[in-house]
N, C-alpha and C positions, 0 to 999 in steps of 0.2 A: 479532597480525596477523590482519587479515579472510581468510577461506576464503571460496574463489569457484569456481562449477562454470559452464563454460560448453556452451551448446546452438547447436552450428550445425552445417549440414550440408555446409559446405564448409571443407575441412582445411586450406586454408592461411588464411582467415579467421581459423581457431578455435586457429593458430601465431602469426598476428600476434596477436592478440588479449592469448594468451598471451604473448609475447613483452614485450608493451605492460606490461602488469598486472606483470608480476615485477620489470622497471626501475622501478617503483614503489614496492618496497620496501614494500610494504603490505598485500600482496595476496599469498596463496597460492592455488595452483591446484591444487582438489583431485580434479576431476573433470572429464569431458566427455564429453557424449554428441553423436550425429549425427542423435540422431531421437528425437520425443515419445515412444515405447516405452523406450527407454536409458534416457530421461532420469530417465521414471517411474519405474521400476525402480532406476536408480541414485540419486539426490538424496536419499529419503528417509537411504540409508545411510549418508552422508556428512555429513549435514547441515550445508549450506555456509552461510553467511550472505549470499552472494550471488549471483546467478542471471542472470549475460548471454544473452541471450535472443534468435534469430531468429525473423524472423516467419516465413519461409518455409524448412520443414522438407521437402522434397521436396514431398510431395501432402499434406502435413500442415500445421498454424499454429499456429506458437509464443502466438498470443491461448488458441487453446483450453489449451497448457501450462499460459499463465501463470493461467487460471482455476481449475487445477485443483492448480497450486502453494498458493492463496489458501485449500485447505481444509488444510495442512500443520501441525503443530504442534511446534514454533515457524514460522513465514510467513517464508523466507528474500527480502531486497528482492531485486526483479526489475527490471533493466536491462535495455529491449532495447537491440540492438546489432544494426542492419540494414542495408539497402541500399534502403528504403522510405519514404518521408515518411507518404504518406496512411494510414498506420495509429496515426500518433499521438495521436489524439483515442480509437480505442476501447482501444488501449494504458494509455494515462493513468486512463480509466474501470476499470481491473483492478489498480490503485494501484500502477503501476509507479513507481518511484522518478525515474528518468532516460530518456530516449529518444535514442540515439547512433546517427551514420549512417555508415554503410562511405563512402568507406577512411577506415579510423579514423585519427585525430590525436591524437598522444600529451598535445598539451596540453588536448584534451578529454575525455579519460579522467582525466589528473591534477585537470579542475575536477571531474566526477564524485566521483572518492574525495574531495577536498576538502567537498564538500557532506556528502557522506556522515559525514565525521569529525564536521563541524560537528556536523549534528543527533545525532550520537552522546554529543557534550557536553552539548547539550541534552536528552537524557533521561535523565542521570542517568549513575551507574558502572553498567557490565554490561558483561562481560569482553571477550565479542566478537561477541554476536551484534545482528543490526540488521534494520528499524529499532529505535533505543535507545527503552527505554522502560523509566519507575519506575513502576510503581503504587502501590508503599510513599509514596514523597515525593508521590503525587497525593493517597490519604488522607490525609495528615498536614496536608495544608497547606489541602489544597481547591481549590488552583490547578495549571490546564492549562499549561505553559509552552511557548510556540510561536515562531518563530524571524518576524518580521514587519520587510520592508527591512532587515535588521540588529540589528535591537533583538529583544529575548526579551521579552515580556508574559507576565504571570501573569494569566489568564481563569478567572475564578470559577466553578469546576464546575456549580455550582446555578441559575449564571445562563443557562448552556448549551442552545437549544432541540434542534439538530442540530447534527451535522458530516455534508459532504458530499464529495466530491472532484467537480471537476467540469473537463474540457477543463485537464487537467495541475495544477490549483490545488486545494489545501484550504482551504473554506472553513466556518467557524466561524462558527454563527446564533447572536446572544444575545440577552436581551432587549431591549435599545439598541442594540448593532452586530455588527457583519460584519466580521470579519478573514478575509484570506486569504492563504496560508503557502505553501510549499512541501516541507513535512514530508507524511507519506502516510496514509492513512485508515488502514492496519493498522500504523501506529505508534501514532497516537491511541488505537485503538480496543484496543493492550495499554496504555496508558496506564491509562483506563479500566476495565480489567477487572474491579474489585474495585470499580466503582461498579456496583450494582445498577440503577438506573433509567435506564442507558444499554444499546438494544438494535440489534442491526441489524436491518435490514429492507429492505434493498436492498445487491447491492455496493459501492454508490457511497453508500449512507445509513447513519447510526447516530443514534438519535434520543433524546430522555429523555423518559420515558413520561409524567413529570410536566407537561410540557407538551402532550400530545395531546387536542386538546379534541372531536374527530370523526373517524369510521372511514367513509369512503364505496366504498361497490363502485364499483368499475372495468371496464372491458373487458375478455375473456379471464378472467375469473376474479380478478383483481388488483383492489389497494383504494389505495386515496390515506388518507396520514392527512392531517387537518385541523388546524395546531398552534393555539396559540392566539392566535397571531397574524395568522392566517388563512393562511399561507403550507401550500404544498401539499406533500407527503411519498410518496414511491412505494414502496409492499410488491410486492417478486418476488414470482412465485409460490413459490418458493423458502424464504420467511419466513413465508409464510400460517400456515401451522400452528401457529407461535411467536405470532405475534399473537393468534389462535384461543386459544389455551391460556391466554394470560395473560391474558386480559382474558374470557374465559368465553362465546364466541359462535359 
């Protein structure tokens, strides 16, 4: 059964919520907080595998939570669970998994854990934490397995330029084509773990060094990689260092 902590500041939201999750049969509810302080404090203790998520925390925002869930080890998926549309493009960009709008509908909570299960399938056995992900069966084999309209593809690690998330979609650069999934960057990205030549370099980028064929400064202190396809790559300031270090500059 998935453990689920929920973040909202309003107690009969964070009742139905609850409420919702438990008739599902799938879903334990391990925690909750009313505010980014709680949350902080509380989620690492628990360590939920899932994280419903408001945007609006009082004077606070569930985006800066969810960024600051994203340095966690293990990354529990984040679902929000709001009363906001126009936050779902930078939502998406923080590899939220789902984005769900009050008043919640039980039959869209159950597509939710539905998806959820899916890609659970999809990355292999791992008892209960999510997103699933093998990096043993991705050495072994060399292929990425990604969930695409229904079908599972196996995508050739080596032929892999980036993975991006981009406006709720992952998308997957190769040397030929472009797939794009609805599985989440910090799934992929423990997928990968145990491949070296996959690095981040933005939160929305992970890139393989073997195809980076130029480092150009940018604005603000920030750089673009150049891959070798000419397609453009953005370093946070955030990753500079990482970049700096590995490559000697």
């Amino acid at each position: 059964m998935l453990k689920a902590f929920i973040v909202d500041d309003e107690p009969l939201a964070r009742d139905e919520l609850q409420f919702l999750l438990k008739r599902s049969k799938q879903v334990e509810v391990v925690g909750e907080a009313d505010c980014m302080e709680e949350a902080i404090k509380t989620i690492p203790a628990v360590s939920p595998d899932l994280v419903f998520l408001d945007i609006e925390l009082g004077v606070e925002s569930g985006l800066q939570l969810a960024e600051q869930l994203l340095d966690m080890d293990p990354v529990p998926t984040i679902i929000f669970a709001t009363a906001y549309d126009e936050y779902a493009l930078q939502a998406f960009d923080l590899d939220a998994f789902d984005y769900i709008l009050k008043p919640f509908d039980e039959a869209r909570i159950q597509q939710t854990l539905s998806k959820i299960k899916r890609m659970r399938f999809i990355g292999g056995k791992k008892k209960e934490a999510l997103p699933a992900s093998s990096s043993h069966s991705v050495d072994q084999t060399g292929k990425l397995a990604i969930l695409v309209e229904e079908k599972i593809l196996l995508i050739d690690i080596s032929a892999i330029l980036f993975v991006c998330s981009l406006e709720g979609k992952l998308i997957i650069k190769t040397l030929e084509n472009e797939f794009k999934t609805g599985d989440s960057l910090v799934a992929v990205e423990k997928k990968l773990s145990n491949t070296p030549s996959f690095i981040r370099v933005h939160r929305s980028y992970l890139v393989n060094i073997n195809y980076i064929a130029e480092i150009q400064p940018w604005f603000n202190a920030t750089y673009n990689l150049i891959m070798t396809d000419h397609s453009k790559v953005p370093v946070s300031r955030k990753y500079i260092k990482d970049i700096k270090m590995l490559f000697g500059f």
